[in-house]
Backbone as CSV, one residue per row, in Angstrom:
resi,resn,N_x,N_y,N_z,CA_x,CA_y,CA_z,C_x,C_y,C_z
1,UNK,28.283,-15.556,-5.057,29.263,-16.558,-5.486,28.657,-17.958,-5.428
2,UNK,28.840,-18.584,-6.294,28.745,-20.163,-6.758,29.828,-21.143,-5.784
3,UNK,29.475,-21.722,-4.962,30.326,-22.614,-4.759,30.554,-24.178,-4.101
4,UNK,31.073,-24.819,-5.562,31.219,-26.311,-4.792,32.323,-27.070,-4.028
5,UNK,31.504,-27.273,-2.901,32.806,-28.220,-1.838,32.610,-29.325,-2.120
6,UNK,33.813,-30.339,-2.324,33.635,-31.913,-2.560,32.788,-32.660,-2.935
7,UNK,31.897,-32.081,-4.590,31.193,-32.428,-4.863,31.302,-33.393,-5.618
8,UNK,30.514,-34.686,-5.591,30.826,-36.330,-6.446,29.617,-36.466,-7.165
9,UNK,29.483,-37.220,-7.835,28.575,-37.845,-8.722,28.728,-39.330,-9.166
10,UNK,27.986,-39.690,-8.620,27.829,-41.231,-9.145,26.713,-41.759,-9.881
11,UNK,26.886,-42.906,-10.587,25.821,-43.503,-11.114,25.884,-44.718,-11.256
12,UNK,25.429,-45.342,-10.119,25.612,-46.679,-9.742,27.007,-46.809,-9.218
13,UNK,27.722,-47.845,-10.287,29.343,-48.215,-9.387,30.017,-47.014,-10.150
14,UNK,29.479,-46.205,-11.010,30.199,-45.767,-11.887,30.684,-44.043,-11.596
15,UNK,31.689,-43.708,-11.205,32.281,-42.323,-10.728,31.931,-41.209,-12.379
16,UNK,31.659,-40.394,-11.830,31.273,-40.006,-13.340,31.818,-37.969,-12.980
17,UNK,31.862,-37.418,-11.554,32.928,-36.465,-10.894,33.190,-36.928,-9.410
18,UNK,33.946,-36.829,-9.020,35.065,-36.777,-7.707,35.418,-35.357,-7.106
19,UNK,34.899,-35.552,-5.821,35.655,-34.161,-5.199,35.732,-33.394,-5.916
20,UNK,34.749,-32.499,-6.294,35.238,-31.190,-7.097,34.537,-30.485,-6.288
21,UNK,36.224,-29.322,-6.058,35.867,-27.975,-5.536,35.812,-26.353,-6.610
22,UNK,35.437,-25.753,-6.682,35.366,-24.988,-7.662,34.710,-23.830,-7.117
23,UNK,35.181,-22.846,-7.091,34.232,-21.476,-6.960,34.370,-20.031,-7.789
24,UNK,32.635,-20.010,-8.519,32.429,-19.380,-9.083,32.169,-17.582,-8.990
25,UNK,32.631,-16.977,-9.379,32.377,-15.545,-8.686,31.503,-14.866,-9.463
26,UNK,30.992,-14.052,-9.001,29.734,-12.903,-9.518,30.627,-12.249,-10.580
27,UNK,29.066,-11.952,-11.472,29.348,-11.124,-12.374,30.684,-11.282,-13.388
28,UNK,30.702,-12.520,-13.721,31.588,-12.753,-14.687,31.732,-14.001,-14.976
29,UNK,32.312,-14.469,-16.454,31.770,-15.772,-17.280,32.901,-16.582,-17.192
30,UNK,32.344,-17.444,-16.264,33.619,-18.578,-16.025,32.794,-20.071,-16.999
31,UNK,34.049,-20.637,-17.482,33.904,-21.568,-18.381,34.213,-22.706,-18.426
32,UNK,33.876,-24.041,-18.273,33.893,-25.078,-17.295,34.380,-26.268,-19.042
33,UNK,35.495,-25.894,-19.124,36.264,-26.743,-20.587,37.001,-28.097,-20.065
34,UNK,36.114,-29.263,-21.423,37.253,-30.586,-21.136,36.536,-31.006,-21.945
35,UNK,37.129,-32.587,-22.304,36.763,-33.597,-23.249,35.307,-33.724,-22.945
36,UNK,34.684,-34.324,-24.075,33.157,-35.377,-23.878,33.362,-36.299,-22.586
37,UNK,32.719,-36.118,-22.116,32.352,-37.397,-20.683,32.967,-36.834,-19.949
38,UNK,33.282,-35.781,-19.632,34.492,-35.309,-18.186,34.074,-34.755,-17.246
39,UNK,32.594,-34.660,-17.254,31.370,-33.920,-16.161,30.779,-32.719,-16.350
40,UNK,31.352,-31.903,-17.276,31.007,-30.356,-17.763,29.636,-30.100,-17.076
41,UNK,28.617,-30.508,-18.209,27.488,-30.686,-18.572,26.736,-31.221,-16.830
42,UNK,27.258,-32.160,-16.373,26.581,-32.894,-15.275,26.750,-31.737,-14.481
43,UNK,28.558,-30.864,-13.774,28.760,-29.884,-13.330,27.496,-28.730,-13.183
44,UNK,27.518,-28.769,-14.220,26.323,-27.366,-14.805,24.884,-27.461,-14.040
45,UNK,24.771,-28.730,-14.250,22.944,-29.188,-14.245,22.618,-29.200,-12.655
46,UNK,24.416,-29.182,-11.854,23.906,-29.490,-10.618,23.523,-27.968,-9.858
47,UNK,24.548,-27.241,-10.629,24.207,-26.333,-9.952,22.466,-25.529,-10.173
48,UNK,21.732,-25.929,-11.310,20.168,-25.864,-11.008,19.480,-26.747,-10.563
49,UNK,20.094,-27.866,-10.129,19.308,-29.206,-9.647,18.916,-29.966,-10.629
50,UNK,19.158,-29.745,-11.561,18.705,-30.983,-12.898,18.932,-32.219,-12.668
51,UNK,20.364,-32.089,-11.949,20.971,-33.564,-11.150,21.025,-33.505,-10.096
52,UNK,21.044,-34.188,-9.125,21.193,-34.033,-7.779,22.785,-34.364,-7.458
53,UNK,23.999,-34.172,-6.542,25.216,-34.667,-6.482,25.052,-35.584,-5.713
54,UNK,25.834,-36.648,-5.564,25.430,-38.025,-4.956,26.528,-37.414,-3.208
55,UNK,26.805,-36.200,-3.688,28.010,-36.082,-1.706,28.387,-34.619,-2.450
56,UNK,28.637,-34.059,-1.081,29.179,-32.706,-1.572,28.283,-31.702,-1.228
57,UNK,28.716,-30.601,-1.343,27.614,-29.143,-1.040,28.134,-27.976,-1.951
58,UNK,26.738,-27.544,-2.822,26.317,-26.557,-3.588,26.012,-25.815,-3.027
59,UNK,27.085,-24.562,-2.870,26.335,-22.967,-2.496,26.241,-21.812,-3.022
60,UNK,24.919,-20.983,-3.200,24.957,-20.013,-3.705,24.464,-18.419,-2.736
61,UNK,25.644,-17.614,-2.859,25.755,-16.995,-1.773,25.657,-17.190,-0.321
62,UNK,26.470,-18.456,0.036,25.900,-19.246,1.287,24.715,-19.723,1.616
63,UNK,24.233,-19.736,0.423,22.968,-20.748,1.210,23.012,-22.083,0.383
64,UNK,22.483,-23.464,1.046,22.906,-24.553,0.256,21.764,-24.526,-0.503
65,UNK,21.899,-25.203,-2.033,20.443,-24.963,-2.935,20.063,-26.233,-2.501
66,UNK,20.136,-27.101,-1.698,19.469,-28.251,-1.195,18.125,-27.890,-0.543
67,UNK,18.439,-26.929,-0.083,17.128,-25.956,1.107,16.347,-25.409,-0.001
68,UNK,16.776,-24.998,-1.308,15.324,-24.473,-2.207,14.674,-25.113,-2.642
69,UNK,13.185,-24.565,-3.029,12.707,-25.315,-4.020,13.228,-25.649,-5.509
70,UNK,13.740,-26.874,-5.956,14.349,-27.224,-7.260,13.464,-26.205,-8.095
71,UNK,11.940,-25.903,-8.141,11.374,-25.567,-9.152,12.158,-24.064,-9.122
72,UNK,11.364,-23.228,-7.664,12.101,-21.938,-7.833,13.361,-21.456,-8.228
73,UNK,14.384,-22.544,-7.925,15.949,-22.262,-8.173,15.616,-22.333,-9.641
74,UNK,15.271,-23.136,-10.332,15.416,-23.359,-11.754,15.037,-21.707,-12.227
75,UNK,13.623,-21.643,-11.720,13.143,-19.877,-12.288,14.041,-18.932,-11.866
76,UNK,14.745,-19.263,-10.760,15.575,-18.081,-11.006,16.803,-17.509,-11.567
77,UNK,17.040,-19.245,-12.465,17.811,-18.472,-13.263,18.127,-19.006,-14.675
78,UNK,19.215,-18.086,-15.400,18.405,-18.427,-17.189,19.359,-19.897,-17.369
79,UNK,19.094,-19.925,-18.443,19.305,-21.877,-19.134,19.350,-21.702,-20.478
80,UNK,20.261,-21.851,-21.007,20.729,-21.998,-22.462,20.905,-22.916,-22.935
81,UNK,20.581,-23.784,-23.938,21.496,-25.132,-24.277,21.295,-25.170,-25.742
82,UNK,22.312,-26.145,-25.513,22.845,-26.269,-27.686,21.459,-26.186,-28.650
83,UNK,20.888,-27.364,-28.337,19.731,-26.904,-29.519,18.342,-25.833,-28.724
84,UNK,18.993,-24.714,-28.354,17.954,-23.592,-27.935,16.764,-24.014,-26.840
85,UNK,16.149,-25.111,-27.099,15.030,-25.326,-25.855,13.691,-24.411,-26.185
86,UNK,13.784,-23.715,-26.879,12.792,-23.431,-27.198,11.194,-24.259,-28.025
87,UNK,10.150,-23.690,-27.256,8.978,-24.490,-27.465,7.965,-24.364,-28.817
88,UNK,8.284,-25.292,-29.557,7.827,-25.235,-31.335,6.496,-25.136,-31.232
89,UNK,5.878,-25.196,-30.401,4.366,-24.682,-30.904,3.823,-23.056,-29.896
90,UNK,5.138,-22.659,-29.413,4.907,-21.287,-28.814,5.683,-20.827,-29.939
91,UNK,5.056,-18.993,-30.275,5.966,-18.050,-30.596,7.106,-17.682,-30.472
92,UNK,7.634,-16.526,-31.032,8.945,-16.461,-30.352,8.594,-15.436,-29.098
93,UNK,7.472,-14.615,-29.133,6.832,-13.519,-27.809,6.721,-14.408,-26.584
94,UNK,5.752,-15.939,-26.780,5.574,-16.864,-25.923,6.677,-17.188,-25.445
95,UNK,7.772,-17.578,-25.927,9.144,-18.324,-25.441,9.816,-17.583,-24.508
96,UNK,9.935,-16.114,-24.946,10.462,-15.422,-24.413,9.737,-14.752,-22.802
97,UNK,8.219,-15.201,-23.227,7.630,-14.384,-21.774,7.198,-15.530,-21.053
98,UNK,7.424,-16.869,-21.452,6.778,-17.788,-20.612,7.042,-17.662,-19.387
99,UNK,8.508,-17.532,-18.525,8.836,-17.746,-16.854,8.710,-16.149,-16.619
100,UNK,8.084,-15.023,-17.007,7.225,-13.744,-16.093,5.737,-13.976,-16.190
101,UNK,5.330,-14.876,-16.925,3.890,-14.434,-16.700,3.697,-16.251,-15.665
102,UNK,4.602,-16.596,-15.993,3.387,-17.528,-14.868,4.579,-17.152,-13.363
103,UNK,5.600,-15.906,-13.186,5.420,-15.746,-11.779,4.818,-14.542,-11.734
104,UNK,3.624,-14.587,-12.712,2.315,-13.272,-12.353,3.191,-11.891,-12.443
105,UNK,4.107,-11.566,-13.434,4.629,-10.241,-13.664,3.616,-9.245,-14.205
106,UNK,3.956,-7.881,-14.011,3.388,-7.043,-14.373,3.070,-7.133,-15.925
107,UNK,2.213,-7.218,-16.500,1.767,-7.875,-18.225,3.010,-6.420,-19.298
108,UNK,2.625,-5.226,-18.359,3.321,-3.884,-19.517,4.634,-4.397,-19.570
109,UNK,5.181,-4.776,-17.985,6.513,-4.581,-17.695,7.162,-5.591,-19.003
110,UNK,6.473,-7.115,-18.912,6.551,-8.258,-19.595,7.121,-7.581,-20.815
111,UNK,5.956,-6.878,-21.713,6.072,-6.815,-23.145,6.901,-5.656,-23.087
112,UNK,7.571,-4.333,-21.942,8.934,-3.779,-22.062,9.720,-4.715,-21.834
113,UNK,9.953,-5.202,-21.485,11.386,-6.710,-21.363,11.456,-7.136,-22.219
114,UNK,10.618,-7.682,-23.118,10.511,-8.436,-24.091,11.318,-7.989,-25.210
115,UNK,10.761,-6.575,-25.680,11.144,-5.701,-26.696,12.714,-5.103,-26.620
116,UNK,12.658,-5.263,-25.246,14.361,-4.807,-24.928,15.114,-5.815,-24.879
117,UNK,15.116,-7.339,-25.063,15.586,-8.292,-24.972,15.727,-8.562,-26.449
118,UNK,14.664,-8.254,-27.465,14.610,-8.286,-28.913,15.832,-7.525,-29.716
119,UNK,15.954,-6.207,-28.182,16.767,-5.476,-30.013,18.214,-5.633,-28.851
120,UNK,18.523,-6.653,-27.599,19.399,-7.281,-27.173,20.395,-7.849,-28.261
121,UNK,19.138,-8.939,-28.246,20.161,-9.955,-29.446,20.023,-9.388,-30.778
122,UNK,20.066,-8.574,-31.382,19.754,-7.853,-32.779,18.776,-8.715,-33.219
123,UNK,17.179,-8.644,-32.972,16.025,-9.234,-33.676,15.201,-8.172,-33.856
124,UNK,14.714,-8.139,-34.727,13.440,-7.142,-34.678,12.370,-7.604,-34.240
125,UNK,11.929,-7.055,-33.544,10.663,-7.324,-33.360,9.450,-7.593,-33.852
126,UNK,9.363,-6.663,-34.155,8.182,-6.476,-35.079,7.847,-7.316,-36.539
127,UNK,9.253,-7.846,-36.371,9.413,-9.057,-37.849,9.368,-10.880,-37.313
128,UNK,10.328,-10.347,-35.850,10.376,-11.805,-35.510,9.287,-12.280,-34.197
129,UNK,8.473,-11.668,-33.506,7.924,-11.562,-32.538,6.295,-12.900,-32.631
130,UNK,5.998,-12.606,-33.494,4.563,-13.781,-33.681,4.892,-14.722,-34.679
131,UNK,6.710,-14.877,-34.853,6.907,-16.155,-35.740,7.083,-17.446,-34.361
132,UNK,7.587,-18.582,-35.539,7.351,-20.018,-34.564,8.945,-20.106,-34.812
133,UNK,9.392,-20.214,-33.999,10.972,-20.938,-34.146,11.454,-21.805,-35.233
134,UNK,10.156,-22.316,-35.815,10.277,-23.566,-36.981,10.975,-22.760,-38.165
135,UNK,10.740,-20.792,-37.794,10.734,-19.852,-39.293,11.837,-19.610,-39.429
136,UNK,12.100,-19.603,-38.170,13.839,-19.113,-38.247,15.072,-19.781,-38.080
137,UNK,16.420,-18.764,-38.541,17.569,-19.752,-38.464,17.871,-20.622,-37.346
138,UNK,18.833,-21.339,-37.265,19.519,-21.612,-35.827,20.214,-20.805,-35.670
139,UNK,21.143,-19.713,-36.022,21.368,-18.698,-35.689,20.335,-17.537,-34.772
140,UNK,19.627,-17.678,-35.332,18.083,-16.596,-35.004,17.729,-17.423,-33.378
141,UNK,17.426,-18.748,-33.987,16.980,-19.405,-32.540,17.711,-19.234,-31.147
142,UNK,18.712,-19.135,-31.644,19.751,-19.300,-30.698,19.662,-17.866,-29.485
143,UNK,19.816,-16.814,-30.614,19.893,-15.708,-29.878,18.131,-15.350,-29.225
144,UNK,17.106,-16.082,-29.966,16.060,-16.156,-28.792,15.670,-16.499,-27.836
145,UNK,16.960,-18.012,-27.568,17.073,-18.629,-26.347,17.848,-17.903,-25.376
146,UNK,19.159,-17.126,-25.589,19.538,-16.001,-24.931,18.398,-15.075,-24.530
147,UNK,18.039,-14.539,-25.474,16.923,-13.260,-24.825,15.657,-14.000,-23.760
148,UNK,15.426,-15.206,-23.999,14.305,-16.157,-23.151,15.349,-15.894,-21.706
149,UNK,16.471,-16.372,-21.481,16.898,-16.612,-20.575,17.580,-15.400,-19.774
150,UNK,17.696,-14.213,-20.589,17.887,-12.930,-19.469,16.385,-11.847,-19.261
151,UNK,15.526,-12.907,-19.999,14.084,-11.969,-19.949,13.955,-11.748,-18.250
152,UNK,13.942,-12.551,-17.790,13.527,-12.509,-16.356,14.572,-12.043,-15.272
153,UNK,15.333,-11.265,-15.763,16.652,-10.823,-15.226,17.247,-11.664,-13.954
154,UNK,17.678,-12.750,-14.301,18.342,-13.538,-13.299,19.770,-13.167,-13.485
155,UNK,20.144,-13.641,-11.720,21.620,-13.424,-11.399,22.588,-13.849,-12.075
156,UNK,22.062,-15.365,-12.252,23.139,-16.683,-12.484,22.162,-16.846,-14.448
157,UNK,22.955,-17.269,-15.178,22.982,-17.744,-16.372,23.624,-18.832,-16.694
158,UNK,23.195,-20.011,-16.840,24.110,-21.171,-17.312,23.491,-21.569,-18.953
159,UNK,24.750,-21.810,-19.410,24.965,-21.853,-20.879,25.865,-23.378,-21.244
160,UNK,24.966,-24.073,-21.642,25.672,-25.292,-21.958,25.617,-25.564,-23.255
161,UNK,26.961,-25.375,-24.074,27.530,-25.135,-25.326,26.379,-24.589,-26.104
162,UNK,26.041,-23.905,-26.169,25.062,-23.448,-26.790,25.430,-22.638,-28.318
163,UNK,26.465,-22.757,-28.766,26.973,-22.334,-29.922,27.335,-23.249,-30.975
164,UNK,27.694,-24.341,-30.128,28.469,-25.620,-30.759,27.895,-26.231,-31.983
165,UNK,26.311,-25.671,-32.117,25.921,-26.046,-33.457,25.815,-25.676,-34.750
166,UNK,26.449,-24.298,-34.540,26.123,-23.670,-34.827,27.106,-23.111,-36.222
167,UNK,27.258,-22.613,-37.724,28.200,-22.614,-38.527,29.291,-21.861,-37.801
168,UNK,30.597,-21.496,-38.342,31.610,-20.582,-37.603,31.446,-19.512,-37.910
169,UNK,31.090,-18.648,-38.488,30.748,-17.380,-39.202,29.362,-16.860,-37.723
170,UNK,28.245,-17.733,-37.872,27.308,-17.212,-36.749,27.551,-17.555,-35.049
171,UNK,28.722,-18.810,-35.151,29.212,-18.982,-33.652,30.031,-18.083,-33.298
172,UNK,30.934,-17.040,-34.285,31.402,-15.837,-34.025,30.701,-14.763,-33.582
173,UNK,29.799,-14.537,-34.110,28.943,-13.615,-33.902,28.108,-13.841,-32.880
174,UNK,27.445,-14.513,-32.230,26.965,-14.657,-30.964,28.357,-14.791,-29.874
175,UNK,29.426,-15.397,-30.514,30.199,-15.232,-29.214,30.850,-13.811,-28.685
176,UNK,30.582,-13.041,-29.742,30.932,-11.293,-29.829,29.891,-10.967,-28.983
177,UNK,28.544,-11.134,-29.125,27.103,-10.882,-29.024,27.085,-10.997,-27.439
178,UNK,28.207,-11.881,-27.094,27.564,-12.579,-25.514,28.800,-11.788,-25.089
179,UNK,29.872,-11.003,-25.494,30.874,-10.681,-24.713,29.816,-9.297,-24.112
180,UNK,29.589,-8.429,-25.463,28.441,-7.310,-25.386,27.744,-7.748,-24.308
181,UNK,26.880,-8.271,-23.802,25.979,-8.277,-23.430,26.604,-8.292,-22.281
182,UNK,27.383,-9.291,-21.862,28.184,-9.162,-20.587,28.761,-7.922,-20.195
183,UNK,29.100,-7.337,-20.572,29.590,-5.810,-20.474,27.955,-4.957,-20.098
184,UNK,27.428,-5.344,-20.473,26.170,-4.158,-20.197,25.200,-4.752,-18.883
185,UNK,25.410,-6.486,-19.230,24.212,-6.811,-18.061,25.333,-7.022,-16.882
186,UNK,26.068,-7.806,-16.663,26.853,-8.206,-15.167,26.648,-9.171,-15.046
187,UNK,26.058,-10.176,-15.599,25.548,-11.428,-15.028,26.759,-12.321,-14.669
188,UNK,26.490,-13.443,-13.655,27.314,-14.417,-13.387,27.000,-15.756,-14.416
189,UNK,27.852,-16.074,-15.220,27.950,-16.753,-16.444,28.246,-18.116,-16.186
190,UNK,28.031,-19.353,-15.857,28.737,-20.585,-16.456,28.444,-20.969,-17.696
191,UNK,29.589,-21.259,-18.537,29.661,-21.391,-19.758,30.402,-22.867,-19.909
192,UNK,29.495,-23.802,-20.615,30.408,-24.965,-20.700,30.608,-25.363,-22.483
193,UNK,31.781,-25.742,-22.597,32.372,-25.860,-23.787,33.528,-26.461,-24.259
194,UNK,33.449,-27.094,-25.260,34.610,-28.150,-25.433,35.598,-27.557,-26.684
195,UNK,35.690,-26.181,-26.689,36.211,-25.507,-27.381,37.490,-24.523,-26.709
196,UNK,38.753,-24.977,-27.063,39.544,-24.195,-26.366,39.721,-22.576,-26.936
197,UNK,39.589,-22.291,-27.803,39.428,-21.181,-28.362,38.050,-20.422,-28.216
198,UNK,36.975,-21.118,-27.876,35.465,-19.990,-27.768,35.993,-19.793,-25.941
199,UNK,36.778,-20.515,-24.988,36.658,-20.383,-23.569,37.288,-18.970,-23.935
200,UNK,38.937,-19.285,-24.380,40.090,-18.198,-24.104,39.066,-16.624,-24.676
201,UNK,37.747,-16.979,-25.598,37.553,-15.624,-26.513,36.427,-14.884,-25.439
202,UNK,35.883,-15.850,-24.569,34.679,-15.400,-23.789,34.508,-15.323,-22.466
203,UNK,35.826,-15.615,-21.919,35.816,-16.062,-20.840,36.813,-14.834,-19.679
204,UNK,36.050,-14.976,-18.531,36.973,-13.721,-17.636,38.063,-15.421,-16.638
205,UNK,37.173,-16.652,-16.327,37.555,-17.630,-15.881,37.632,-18.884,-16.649
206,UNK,38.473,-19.449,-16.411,38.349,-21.011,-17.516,38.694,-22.246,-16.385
207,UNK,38.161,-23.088,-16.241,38.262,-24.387,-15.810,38.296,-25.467,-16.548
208,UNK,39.874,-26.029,-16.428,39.777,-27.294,-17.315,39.560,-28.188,-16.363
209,UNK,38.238,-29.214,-17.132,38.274,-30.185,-16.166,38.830,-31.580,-16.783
């Protein structure tokens, strides 16, 4: 379980969250919904350390992530965001295996993960595997940034709107794509989104903030 006690954020004089308590539970996609500027996004980042909270305590399974290493917490778990994150002068094989091979994974195991992460998000492999992200849709991209981010089978998955760019016809279809997947993997989901209709369609939890 995810959980924040009286967590604030400041930036300078400027309050930007207050006291927020919130707790997240395993294995299911809670969704952190509100206007532009309402902390979503900041919410999200703290819980990998992207931001630090200016007061308050982040815990995951009782332990505070203050005590980890920011780098390791980050590897251990996946990261989604709107325009994919994926790296334009890596492949789509590279993107996807970059965080197992540099924590020295088994190389076979790598390229079985890989391939099972491919026909995850419906990609072929063998078609999309030694292209550059530049080749493919944002649709396509998108679902390679998914497969990048459960390659390394982490607990926790955070997803920050990562659909939102996406036309309505293919933001349907990945949001089908991610219910699937949830059903088969278990993962613990934060999902942030300024969409009241993608929370109610994807969501086991919703938080308006």
């Amino acid at each position: 379980m995810i959980r924040l006690e009286n967590v604030s954020k400041n930036y300078k004089d400027k309050k930007i969250l207050q006291n927020i308590n919130l707790e997240i539970q395993d294995n299911a996609i809670t969704t952190l919904i509100g206007e532009s500027g309402c902390g979503k996004t900041t919410t999200l980042k703290m819980i990998n350390r992207l931001i630090e909270p200016s007061s308050g305590t982040i815990t995951i399974d009782g332990q505070d992530i203050r005590k980890k290493n920011p780098i390791a917490l980050r590897r251990s778990m996946g990261y989604v965001i709107q325009q994919t994150g994926l790296f334009p002068h890596m492949t789509i094989r590279q993107n996807i295996e970059l965080i197992s091979k540099i924590e020295k994974k088994d190389p076979k195991k790598i390229k079985e993960r890989t391939l099972e992460m491919m026909e995850m998000v419906g990609l072929n492999a063998e078609e999309y595997l030694d292209r550059y992200p530049s080749e493919l849709s944002g649709g396509q991209q998108q679902r390679v940034g998914i497969a990048r981010a459960f390659a390394s089978d982490p607990k926790i998955v955070l997803m920050d709107e990562p659909f939102s760019a996406l036309d309505p016809l293919t933001r349907s279809s990945l949001q089908d794509e991610l219910i699937h997947l949830q059903e088969n993997y278990h993962k613990t989901i934060v999902f942030v989104t300024h969409d009241m209709d993608e929370a109610i369609k994807i969501s086991d939890k919703i938080a308006i903030m």
